[in-house]
C-alpha positions as CSV (number, residue, x, y, z in Angstrom):
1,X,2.2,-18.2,34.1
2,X,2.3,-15.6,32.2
3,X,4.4,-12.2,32.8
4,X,2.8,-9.5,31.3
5,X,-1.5,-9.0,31.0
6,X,-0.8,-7.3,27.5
7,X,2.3,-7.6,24.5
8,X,2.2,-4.4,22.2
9,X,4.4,-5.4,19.4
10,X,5.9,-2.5,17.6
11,X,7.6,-2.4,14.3
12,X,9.8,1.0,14.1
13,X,10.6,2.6,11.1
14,X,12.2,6.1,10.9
15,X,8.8,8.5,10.8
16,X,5.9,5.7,11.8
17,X,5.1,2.8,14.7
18,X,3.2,-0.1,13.8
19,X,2.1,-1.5,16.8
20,X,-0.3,-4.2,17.8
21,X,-1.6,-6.2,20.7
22,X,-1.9,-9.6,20.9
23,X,-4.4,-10.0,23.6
24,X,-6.6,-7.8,21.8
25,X,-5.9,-8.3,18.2
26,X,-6.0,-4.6,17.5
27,X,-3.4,-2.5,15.1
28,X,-3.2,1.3,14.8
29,X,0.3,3.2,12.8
30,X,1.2,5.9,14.8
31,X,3.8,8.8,14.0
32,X,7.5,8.1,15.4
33,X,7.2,11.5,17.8
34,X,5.4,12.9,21.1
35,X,1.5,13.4,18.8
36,X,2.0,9.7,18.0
37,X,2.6,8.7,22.1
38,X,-0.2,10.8,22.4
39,X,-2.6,9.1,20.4
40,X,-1.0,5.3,21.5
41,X,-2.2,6.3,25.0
42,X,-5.7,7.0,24.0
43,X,-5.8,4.2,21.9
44,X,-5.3,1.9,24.9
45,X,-7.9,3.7,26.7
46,X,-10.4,3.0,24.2
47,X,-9.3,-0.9,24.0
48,X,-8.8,-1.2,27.8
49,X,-4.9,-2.2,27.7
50,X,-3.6,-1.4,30.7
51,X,0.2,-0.1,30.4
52,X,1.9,-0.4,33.5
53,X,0.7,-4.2,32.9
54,X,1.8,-4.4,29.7
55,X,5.7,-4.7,28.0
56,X,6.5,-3.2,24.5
57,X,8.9,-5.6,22.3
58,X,10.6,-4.2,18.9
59,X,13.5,-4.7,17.0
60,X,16.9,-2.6,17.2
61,X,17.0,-0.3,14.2
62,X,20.4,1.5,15.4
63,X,18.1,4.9,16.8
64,X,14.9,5.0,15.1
65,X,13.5,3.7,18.4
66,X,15.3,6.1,20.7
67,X,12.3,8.7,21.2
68,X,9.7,5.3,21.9
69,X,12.1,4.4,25.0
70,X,12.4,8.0,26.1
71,X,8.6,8.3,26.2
72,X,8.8,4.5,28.3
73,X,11.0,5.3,30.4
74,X,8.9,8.6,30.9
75,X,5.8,6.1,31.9
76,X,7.2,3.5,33.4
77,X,7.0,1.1,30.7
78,X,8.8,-2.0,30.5
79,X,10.0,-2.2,27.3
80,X,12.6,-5.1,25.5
81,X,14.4,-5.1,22.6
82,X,15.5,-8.2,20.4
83,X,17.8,-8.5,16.9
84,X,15.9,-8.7,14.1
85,X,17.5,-11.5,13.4
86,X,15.8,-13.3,16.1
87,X,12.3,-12.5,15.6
88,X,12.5,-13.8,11.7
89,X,14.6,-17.1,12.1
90,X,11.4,-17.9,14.8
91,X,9.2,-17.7,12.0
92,X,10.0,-20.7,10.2
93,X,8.8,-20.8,6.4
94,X,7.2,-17.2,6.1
95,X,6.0,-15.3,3.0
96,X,5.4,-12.0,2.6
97,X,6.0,-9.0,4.8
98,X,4.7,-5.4,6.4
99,X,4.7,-3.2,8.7
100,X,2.1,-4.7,10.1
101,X,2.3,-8.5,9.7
102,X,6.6,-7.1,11.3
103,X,4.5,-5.9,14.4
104,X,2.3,-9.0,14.7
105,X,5.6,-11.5,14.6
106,X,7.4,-9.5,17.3
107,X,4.4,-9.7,19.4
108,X,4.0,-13.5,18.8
109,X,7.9,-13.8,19.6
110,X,7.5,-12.2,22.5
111,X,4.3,-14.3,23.7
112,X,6.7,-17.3,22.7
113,X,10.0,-16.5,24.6
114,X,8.2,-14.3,27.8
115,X,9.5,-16.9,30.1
116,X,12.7,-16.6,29.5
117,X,12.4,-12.8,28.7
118,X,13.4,-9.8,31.5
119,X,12.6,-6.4,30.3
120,X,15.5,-4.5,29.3
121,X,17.6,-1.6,31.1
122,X,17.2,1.8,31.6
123,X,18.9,3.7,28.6
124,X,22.1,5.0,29.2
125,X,22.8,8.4,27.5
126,X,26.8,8.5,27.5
127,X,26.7,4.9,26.3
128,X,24.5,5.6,23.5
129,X,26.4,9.0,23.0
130,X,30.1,6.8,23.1
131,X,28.3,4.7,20.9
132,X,27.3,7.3,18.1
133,X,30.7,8.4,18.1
134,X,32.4,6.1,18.3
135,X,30.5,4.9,14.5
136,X,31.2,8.2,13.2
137,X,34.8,7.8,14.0
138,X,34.9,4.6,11.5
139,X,32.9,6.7,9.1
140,X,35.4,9.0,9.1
141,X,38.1,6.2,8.9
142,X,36.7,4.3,5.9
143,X,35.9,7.8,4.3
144,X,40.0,8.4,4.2
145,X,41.4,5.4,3.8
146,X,39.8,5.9,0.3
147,X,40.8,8.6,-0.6
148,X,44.2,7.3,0.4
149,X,43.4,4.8,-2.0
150,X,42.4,7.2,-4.7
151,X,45.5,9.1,-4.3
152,X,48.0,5.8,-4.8
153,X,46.2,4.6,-7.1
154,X,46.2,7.6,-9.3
155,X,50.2,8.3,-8.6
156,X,50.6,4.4,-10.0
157,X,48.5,4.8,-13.0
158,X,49.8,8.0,-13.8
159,X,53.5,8.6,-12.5
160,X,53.9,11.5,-14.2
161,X,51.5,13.4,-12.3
162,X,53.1,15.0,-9.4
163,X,50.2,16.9,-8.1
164,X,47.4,17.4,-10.0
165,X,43.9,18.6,-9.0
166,X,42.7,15.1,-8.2
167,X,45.8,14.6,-5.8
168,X,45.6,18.0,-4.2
169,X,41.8,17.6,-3.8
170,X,42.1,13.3,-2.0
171,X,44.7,15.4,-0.3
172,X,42.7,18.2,1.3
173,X,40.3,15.4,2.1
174,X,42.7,13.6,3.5
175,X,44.3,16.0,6.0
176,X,40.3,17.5,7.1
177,X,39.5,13.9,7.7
178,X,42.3,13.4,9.9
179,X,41.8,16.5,11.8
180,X,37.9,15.5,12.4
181,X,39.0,12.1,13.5
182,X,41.3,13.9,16.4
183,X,38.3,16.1,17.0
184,X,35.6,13.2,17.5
185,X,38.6,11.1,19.9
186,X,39.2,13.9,21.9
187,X,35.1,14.3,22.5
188,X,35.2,10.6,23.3
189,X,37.8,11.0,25.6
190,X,36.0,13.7,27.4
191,X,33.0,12.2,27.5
192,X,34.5,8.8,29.4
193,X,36.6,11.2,31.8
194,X,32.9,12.8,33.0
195,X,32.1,9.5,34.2
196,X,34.2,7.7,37.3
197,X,33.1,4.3,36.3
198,X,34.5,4.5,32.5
199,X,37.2,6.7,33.3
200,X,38.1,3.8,35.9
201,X,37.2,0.7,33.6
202,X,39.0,2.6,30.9
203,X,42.0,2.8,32.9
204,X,42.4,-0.7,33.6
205,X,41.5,-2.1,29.9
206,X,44.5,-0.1,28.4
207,X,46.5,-1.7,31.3
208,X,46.5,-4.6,29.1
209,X,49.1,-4.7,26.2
210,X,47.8,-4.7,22.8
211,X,44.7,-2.8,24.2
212,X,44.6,1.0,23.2
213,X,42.1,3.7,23.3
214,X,39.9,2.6,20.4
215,X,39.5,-0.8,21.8
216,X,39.0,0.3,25.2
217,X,36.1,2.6,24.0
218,X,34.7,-0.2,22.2
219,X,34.7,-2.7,24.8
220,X,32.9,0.3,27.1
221,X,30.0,1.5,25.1
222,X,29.1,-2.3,23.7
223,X,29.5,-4.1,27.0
224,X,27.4,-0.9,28.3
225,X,30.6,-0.3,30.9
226,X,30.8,-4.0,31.8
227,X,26.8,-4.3,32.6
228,X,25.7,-5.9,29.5
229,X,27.3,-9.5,29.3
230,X,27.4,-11.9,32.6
231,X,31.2,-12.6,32.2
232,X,33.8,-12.8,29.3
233,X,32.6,-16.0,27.3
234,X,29.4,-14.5,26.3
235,X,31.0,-11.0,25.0
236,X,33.6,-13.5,23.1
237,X,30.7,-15.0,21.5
238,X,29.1,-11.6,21.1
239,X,32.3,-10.1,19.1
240,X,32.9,-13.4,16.9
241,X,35.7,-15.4,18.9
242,X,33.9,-18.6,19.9
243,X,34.4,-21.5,17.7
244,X,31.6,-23.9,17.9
245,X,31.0,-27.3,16.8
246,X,29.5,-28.4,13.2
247,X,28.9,-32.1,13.4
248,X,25.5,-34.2,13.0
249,X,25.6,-38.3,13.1
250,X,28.5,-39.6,11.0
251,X,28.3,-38.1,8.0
252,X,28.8,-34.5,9.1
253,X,31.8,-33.8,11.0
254,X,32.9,-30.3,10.0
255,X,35.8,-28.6,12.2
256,X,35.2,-26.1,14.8
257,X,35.2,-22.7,13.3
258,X,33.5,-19.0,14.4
259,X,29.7,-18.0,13.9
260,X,29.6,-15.0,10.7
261,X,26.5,-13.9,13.8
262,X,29.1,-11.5,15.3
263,X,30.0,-7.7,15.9
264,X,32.0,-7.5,12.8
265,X,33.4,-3.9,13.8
266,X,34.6,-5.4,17.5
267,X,35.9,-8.7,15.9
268,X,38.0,-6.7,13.2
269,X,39.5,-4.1,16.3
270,X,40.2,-6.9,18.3
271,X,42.1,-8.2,15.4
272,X,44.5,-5.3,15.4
273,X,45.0,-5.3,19.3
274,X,45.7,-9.3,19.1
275,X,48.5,-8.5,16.3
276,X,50.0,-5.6,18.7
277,X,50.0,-8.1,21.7
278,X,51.8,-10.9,19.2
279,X,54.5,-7.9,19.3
280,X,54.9,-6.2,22.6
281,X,53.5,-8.9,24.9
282,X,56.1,-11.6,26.0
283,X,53.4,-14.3,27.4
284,X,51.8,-13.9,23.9
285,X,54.8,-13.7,22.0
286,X,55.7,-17.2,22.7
287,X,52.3,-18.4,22.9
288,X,51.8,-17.5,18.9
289,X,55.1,-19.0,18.6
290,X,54.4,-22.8,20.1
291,X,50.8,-22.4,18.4
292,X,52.0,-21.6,15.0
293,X,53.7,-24.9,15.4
294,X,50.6,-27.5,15.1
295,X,48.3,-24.6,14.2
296,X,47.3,-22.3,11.6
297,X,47.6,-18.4,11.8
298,X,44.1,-17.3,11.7
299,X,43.2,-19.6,14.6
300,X,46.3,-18.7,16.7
301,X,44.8,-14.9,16.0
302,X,41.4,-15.7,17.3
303,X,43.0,-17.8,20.4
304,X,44.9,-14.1,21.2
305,X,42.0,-12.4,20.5
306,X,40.4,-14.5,23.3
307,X,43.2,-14.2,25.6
308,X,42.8,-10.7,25.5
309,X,38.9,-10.5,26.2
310,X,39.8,-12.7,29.2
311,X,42.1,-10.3,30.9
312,X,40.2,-7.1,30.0
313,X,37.0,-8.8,31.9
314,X,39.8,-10.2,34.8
315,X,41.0,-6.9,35.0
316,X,37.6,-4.9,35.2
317,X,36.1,-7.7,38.1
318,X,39.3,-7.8,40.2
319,X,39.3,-3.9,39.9
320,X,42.9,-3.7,39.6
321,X,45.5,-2.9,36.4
322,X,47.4,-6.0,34.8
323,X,50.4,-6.7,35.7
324,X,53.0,-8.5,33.1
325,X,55.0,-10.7,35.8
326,X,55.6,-13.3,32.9
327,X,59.2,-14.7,32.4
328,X,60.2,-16.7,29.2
329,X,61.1,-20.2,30.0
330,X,64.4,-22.0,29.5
């Protein structure tokens, strides 16, 4: 039976909406603003499309489509959002590609998978906020670090430079993008202090050794405060920990190794609070060590790595801070 009388598949760029229905076969391109919702709405007056009966399916683009759910959550339209990903590896053998033919696929993967398919939540502004930060942050971030490079470089290649305009210039550079980085962390850690829940969740995730402040805020704004994943298995195959098998009949047995289909941002954070926890947490500590015995480091990493994503989603349920009772054997 199916969910929904009408599918409006909608391919978003950054200025224009490609949308079409499948029950009706019809595609108008609409501007990305309040004239083109306009316009939509007459449109499915004129082709009888009813949408409080209807869901609208697009891609994530990363904001284009954040006006198009303001204006559904405005009406009351159930809306759903899929990885792009998704839609195209449910093609099969494809040739070609538009706007249009883009709107028409995520319309027929939407028919397709409707059974399986709930609509998705409300948006949530401080997530989306802690998220946009949060990115800028690492912008910021990578944007040093090279100049850092540019500076040690330069001081190799040239020793008898002491401080030339390129070096004073990486430097200034340097010491701005610091002081912006401080700036954007201290706006992030207003902005999860003005909500109980995040201050709370917050509070308990740093509980956990090896798990500061940018690794809390992560875990907050992509598990959308602990709402977004049913328990801690599925955020460990979200952020890249999971190993899975690689075998068919006998003549493919490959070993167990991690999906590339990951968060790589997460995966590489959680990478620097597994290699903190190596150090400061005793449990963990002799965990790598045993490990390291039969195993190889990389693998003992992502083991830690899923230790950690355990407790932070132990912590969080049982609504109470770790506690390190651990005591080294004999």
């Amino acid at each position: 039976m199916r969910k929904w009388a009408f599918i409006l598949g909608i391919d978003v760029s950054k200025k224009t909406l490609d949308v079409y229905c499948k029950e009706r076969k019809k595609h108008i391109c609409i501007e990305n603003g309040a004239e083109g919702f306009r316009i939509l709405q007459k449109w499915c007056r004129e082709h009888e499309i009813d949408l409080s009966q209807s869901i609208i399916a697009l891609e994530y683009t990363g904001g284009y489509e954040y006006r198009l759910l303001q204006f559904c959550e405005a009406k009351k339209i159930r809306f759903v959002r899929f990885p792009g990903l998704a839609v195209k590896r449910s093609m099969g053998i494809t040739r070609g590609k538009n706007d249009k033919v883009d709107a028409q696929r995520i319309a027929q993967y939407t028919d397709e998978k409707q059974q399986s398919i709930e609509p998705s939540k409300p948006l949530n502004k401080k997530i989306l906020e802690l998220r946009a930060l949060l990115k800028f942050r690492k912008h910021l971030v990578v944007e040093r670090a090279g100049y850092e490079a540019r500076v040690k470089e330069r001081k190799y290649m040239y020793p008898e430079l002491k401080n030339d305009c390129i070096i004073r210039e990486c430097n200034r550079k340097i010491k701005a993008g610091k002081e912006a980085e401080a700036r954007v962390e201290r706006t992030i850690a207003m902005l999860i202090e003005s909500d109980e829940n995040m201050q709370l969740n917050y509070e308990l995730v740093t509980s956990i050794k090896g798990i500061g402040p940018i690794n809390a805020w992560m875990t907050i704004a992509y598990t959308e405060n602990f709402s977004a994943f049913p328990n801690a298995r599925s955020y460990a195959v979200y952020a890249g920990v999971v190993p899975f098998d690689y075998s068919s009949g006998t003549s493919i047995n490959g070993r167990k190794r991690v999906s590339s289909l990951a968060n790589k941002a997460l995966k590489a954070e959680l990478g620097q609070a597994a290699k903190s926890a190596m150090t400061w947490d005793l449990e963990i500590k002799e965990y790598t060590e045993r490990k390291l015995l039969t195993k190889k480091w990389p693998v003992v990493v992502n083991n830690v790595k899923f230790k950690l994503i355990l407790r932070i989603f132990a912590v969080v349920k049982r609504g109470e801070k770790y506690v390190d009772n651990y005591r080294k054997t004999a």
